[in-house]
N, CA, C and O atoms as a MOPAC input file, in Angstrom:
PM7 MOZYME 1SCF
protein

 N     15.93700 1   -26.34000 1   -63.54400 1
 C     16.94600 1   -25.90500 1   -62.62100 1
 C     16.65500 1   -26.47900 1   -61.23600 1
 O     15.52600 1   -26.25600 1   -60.79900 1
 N     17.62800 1   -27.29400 1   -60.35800 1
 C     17.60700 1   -27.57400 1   -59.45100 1
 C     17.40600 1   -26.28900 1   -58.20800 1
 O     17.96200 1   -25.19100 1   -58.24300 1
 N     16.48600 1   -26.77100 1   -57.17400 1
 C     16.59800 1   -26.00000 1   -55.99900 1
 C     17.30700 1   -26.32700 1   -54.86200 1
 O     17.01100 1   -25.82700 1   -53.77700 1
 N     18.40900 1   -27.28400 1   -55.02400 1
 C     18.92100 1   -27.86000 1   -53.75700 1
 C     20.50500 1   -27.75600 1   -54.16000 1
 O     20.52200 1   -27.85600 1   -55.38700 1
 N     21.67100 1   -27.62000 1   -53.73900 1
 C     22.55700 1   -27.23200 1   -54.32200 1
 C     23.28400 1   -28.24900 1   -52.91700 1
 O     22.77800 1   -28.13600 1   -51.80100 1
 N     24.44100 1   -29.16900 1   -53.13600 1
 C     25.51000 1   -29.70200 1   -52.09300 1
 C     26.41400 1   -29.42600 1   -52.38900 1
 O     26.48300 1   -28.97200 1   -53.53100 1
 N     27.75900 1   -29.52200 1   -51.52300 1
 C     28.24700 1   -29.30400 1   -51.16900 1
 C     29.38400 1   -29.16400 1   -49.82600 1
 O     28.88800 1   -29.32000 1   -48.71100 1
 N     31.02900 1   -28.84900 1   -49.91200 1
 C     31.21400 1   -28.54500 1   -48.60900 1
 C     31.28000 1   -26.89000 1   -48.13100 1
 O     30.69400 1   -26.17200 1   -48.94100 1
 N     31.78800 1   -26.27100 1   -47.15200 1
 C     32.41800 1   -25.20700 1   -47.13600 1
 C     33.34400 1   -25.27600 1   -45.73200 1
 O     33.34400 1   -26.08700 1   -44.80600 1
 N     34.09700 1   -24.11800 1   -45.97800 1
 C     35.14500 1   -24.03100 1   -44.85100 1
 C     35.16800 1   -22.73800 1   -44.17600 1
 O     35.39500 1   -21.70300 1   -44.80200 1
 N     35.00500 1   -22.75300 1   -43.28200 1
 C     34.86200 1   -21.10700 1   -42.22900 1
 C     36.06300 1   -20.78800 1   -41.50200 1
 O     36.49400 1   -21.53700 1   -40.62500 1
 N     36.81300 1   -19.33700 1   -41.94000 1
 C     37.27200 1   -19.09700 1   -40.82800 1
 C     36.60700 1   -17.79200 1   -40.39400 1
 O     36.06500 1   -16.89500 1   -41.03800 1
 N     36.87400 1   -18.02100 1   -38.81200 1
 C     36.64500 1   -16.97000 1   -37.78500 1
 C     37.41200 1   -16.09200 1   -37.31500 1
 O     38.39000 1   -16.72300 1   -36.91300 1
 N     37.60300 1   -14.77600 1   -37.07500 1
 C     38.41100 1   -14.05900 1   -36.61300 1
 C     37.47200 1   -13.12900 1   -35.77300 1
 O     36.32500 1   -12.75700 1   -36.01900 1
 N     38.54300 1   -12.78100 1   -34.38500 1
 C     38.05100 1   -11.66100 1   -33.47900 1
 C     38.23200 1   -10.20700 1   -34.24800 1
 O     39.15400 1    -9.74900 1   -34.92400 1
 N     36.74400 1    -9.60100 1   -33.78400 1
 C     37.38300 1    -7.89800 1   -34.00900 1
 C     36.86900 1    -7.14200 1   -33.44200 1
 O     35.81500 1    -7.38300 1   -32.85300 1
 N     37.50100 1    -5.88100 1   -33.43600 1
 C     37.45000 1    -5.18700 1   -32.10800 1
 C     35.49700 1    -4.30100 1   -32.07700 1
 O     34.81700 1    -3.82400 1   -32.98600 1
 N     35.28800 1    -4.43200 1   -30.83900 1
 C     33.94500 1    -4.31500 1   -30.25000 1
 C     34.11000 1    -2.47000 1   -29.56800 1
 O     35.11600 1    -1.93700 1   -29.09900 1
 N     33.17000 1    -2.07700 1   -29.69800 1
 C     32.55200 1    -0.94800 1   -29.08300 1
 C     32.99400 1    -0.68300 1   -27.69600 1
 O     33.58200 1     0.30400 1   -27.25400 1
 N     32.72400 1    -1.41100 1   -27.28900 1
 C     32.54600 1    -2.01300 1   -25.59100 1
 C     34.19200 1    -2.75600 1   -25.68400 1
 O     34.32600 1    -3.83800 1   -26.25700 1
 N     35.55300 1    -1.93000 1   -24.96300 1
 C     36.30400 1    -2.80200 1   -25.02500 1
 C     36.35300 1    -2.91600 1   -23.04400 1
 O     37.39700 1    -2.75300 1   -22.41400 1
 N     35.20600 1    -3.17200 1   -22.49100 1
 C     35.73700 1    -3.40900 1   -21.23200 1
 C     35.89300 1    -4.85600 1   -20.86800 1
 O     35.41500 1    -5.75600 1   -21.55700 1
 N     36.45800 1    -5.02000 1   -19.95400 1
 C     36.90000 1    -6.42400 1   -19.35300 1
 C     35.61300 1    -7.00500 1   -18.80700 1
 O     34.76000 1    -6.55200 1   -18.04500 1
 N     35.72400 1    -7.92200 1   -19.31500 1
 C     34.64300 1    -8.88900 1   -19.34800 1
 C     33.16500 1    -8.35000 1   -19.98600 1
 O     32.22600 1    -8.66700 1   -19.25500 1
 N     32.91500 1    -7.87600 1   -20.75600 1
 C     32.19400 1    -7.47300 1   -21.86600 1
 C     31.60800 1    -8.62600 1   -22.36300 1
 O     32.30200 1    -9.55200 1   -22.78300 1
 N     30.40300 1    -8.66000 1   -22.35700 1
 C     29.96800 1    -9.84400 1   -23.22200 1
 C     28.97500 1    -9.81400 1   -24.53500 1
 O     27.92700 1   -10.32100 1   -24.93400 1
 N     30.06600 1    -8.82200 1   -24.97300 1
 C     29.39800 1    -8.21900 1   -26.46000 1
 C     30.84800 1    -8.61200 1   -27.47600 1
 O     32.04900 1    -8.57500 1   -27.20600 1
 N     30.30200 1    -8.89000 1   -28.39800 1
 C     31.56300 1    -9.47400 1   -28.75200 1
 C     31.40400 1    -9.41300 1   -30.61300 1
 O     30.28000 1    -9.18700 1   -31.06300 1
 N     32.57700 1    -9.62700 1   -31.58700 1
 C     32.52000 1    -9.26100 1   -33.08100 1
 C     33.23500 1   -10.26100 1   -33.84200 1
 O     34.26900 1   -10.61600 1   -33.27800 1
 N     32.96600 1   -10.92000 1   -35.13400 1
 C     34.23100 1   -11.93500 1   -35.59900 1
 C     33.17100 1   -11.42100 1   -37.13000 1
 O     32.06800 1   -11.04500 1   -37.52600 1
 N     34.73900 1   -11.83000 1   -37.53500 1
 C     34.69600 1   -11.39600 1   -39.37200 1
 C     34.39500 1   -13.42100 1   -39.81100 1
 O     34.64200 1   -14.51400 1   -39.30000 1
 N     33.82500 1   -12.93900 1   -40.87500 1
 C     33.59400 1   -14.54500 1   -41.24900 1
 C     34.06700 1   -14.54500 1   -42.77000 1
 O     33.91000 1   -13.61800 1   -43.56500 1
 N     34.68300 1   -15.78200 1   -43.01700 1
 C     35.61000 1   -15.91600 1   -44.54500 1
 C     35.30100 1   -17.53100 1   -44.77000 1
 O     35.92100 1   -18.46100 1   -44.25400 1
 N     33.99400 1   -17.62200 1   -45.82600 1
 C     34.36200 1   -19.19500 1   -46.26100 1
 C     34.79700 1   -19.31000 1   -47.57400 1
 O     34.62000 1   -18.35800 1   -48.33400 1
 N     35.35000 1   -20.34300 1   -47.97000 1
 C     34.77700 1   -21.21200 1   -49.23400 1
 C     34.11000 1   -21.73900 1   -49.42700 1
 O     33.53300 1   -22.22900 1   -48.45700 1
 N     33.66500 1   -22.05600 1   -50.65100 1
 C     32.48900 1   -23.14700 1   -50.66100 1
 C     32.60000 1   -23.87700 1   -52.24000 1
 O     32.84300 1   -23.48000 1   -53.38000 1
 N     32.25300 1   -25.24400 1   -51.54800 1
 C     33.10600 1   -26.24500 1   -52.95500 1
 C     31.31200 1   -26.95500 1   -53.22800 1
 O     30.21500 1   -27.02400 1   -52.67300 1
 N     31.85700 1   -27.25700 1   -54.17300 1
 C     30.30900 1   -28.32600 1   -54.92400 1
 C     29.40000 1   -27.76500 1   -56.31500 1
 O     29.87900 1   -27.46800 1   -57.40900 1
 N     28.18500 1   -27.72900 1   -55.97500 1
 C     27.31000 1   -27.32400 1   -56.97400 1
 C     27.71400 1   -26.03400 1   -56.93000 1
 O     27.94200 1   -25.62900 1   -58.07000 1
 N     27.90300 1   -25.20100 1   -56.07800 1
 C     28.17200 1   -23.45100 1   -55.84500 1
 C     29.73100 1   -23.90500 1   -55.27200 1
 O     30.17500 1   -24.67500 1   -54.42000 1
 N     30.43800 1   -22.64700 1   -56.58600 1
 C     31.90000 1   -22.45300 1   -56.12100 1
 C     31.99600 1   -21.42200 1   -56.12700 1
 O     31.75500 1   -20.81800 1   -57.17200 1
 N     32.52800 1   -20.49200 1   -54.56800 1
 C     32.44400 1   -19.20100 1   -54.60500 1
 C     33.27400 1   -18.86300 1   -53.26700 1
 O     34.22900 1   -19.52000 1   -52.85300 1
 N     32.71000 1   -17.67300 1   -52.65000 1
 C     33.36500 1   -17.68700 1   -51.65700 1
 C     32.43200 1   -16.58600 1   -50.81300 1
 O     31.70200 1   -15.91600 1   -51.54400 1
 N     32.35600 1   -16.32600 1   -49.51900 1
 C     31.44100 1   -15.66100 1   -48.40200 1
 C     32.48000 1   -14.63800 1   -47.43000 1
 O     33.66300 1   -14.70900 1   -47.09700 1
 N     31.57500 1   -13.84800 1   -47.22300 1
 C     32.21200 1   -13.03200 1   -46.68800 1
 C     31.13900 1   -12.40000 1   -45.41100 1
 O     30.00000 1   -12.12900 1   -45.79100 1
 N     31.46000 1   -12.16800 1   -43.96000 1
 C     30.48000 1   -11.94500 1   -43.13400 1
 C     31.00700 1   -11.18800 1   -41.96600 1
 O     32.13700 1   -10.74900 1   -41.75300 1
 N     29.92800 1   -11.14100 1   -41.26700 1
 C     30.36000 1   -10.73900 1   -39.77200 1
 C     29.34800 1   -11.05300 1   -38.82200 1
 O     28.27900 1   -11.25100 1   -39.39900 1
 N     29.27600 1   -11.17400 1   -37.59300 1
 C     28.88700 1   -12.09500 1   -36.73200 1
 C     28.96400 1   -11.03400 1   -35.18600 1
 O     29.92000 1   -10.81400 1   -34.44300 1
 N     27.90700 1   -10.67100 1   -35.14400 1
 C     28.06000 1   -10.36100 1   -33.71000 1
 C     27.62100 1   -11.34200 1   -32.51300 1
 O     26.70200 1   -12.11200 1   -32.79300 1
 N     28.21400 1   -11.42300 1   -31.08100 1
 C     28.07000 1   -12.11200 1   -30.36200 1
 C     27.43000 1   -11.87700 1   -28.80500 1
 O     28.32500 1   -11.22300 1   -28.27000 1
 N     26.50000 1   -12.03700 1   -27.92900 1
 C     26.14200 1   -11.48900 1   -26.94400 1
 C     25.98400 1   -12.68500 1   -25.59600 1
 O     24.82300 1   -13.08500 1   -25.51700 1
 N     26.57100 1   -13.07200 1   -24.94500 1
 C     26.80600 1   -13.64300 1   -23.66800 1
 C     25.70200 1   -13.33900 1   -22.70100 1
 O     25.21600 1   -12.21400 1   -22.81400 1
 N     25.27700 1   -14.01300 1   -21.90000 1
 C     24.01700 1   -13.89800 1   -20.80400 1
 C     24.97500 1   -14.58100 1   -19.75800 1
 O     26.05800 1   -15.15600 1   -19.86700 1
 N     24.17000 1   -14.29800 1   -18.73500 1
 C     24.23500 1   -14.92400 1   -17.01700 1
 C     24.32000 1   -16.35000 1   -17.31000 1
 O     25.32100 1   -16.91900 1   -16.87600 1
 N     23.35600 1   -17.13100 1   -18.04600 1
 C     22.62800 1   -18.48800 1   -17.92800 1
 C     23.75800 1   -18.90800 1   -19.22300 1
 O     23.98800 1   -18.50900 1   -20.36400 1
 N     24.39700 1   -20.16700 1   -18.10400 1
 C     25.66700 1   -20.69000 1   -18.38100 1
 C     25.26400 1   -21.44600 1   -20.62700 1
 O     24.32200 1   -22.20100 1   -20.86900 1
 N     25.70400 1   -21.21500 1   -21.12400 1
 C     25.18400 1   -21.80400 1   -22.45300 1
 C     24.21900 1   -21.36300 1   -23.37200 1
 O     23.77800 1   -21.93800 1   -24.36700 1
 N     23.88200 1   -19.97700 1   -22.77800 1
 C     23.13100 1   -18.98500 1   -23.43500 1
 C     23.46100 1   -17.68800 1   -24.07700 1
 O     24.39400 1   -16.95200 1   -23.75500 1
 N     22.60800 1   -17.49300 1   -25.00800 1
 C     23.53100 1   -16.05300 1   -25.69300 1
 C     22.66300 1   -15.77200 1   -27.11100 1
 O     21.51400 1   -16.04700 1   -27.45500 1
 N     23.68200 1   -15.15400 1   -27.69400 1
 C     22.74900 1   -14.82500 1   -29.56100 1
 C     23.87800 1   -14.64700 1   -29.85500 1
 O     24.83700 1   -14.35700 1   -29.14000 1
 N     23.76400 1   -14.92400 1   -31.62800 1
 C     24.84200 1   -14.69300 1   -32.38000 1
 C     23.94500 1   -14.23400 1   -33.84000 1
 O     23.85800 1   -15.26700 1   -34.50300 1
 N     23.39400 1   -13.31700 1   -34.43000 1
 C     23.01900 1   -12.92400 1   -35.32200 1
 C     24.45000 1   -12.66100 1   -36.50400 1
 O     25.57600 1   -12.30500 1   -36.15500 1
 N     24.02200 1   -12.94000 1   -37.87200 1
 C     25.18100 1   -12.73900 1   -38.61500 1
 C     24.29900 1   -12.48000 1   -40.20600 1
 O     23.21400 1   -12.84100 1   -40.66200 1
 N     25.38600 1   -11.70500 1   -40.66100 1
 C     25.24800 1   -11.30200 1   -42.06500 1
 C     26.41500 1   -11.89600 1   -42.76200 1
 O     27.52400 1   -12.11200 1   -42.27200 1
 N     25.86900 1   -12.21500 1   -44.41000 1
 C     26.83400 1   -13.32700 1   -45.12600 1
 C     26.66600 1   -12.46500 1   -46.24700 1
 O     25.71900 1   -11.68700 1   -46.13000 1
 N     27.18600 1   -12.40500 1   -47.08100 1
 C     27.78200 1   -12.34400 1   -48.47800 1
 C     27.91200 1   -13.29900 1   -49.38600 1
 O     28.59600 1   -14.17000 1   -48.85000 1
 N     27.49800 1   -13.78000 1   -51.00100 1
 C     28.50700 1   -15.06000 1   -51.23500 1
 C     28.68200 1   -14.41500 1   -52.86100 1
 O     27.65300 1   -14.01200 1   -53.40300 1
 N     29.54100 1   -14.36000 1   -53.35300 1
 C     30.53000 1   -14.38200 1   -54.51300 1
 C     30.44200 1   -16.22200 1   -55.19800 1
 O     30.65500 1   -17.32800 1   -54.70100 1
 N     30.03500 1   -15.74600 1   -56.48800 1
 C     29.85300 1   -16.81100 1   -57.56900 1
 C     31.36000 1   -16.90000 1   -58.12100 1
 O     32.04400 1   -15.88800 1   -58.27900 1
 N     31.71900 1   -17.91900 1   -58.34200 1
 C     33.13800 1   -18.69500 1   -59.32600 1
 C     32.83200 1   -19.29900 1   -60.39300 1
 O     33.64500 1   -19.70300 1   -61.22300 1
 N     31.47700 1   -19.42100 1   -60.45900 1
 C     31.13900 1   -20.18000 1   -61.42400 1
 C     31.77700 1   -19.78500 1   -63.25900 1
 O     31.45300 1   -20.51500 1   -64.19600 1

């Protein structure tokens, strides 16, 4: 059995609603939905939180994934 699996996949992103709905908040939420084509055909399912800093290009984005087999 191979340990390397290729492939493409396709992500979409969507906003959702945050704890913190104040203006300019830099806490932030998106649902995550891929496919995924190749050796693994399936599909992912996630969410993604987002956190903004002072320092222009800085931040975190920690995320949890899911993936569903088609095989």
């Amino acid at each position: 059995m191979s340990t390397r699996a290729t492939g493409t996949f396709e992500v979409k992103l969507a906003p959702l609603p945050t704890n913190d709905s104040s203006e300019g908040s830099p806490v932030g939420r998106m649902s995550i939905d891929k496919q995924i084509h190749g050796d693994l055909e399936g599909t992912g399912k996630g969410e993604m939180l987002t956190a903004a800093t002072s320092v222009k290009s800085s931040g975190a984005r920690p995320d949890s994934s899911s993936f569903t087999d088609r095989s």
